[in-house]
C-alpha positions in Angstrom: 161.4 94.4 241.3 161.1 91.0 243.3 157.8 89.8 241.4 159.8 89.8 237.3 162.8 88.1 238.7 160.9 85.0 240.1 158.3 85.2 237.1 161.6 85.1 235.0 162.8 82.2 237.0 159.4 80.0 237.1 158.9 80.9 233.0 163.1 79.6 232.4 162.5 76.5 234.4 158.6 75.3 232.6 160.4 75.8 229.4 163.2 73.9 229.9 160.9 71.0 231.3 158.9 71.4 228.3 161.9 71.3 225.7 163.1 68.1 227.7 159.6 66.5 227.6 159.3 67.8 223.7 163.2 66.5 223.1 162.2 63.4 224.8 161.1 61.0 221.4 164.0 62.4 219.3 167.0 61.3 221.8 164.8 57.6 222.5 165.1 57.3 218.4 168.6 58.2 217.9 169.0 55.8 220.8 167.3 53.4 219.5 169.2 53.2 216.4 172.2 52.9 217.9 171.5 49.9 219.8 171.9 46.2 218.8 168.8 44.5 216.7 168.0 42.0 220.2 168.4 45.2 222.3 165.7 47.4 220.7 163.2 45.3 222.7 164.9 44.9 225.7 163.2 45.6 229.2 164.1 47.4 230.9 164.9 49.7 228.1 168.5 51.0 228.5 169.5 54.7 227.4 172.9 54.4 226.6 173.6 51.5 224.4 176.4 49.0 224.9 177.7 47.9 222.2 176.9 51.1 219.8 176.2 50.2 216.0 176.1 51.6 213.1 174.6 48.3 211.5 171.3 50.0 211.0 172.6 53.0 209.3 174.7 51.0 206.6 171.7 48.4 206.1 168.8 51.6 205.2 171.6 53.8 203.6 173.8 51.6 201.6 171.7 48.0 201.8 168.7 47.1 198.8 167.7 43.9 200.6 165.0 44.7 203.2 165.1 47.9 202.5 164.0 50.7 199.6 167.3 52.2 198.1 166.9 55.1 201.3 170.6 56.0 200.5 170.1 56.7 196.9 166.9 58.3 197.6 169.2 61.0 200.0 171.6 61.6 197.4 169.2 62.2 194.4 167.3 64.6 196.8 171.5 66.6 197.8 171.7 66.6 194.1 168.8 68.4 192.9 169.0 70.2 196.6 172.2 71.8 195.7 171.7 72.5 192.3 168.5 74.4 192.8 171.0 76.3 195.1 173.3 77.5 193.0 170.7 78.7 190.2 169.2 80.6 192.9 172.6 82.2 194.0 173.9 82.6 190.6 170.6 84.3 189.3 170.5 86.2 192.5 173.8 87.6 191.7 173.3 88.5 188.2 170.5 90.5 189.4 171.8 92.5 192.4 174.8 93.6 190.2 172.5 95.9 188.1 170.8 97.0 190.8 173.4 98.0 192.7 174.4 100.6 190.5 170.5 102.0 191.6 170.7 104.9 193.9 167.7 104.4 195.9 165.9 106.5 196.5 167.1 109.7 194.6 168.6 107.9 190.8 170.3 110.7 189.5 171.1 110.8 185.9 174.0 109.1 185.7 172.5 105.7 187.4 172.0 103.0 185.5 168.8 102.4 186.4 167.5 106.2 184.8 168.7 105.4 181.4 165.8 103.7 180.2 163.4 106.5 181.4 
């Protein structure tokens, strides 16, 4: 019973290293974006920034000047997002309510869904 304990361990301990090294890029970008414009190219590169902006998030979001209307962009795509949502629900709904009167899988005759056969 030694042997699955220690191959338990071993396996627990290369996937954490691997979700680190795999994690890695995403933490150096959000970061990154949180530094400064004359940090970003700083060396030695510094992991947590001092001062912390949000100057790059309201220039791509909410800014036209350097940069394509990103922020409208992400709204447009939340609008038609969400309403392709709730026609999905709503269609969803007005199907299951039929079908709930099914008795599956023995309908007997006074089930809805026998009446047309």
């Amino acid at each position: 019973m030694r042997a699955p304990r220690v191959q338990t361990i071993a396996l627990t301990l290369a996937l954490g290293l691997l979700a680190v090294i795999w994690l890695a890029p995403i933490v150096w970008v959000m970061v990154t974006s949180l530094k400064l414009t004359a940090d970003i190219v700083r060396l030695p590169p510094e992991w947590i920034p001092w001062p912390v902006t949000l100057e790059h998030y309201q220039e791509v979001l909410f800014s036209s000047s350097r940069t394509a209307r990103i922020g409208r962009a992400f709204g447009n795509s939340l609008v038609i997002a969400l309403g392709a949502v709730v026609i999905v629900v709503v269609t969803a709904a007005m199907a299951a309510y039929p079908l709930a009167g099914c008795g599956f899988p023995d309908a007997t005759s006074s089930s809805p869904c026998s009446w047309a056969a």
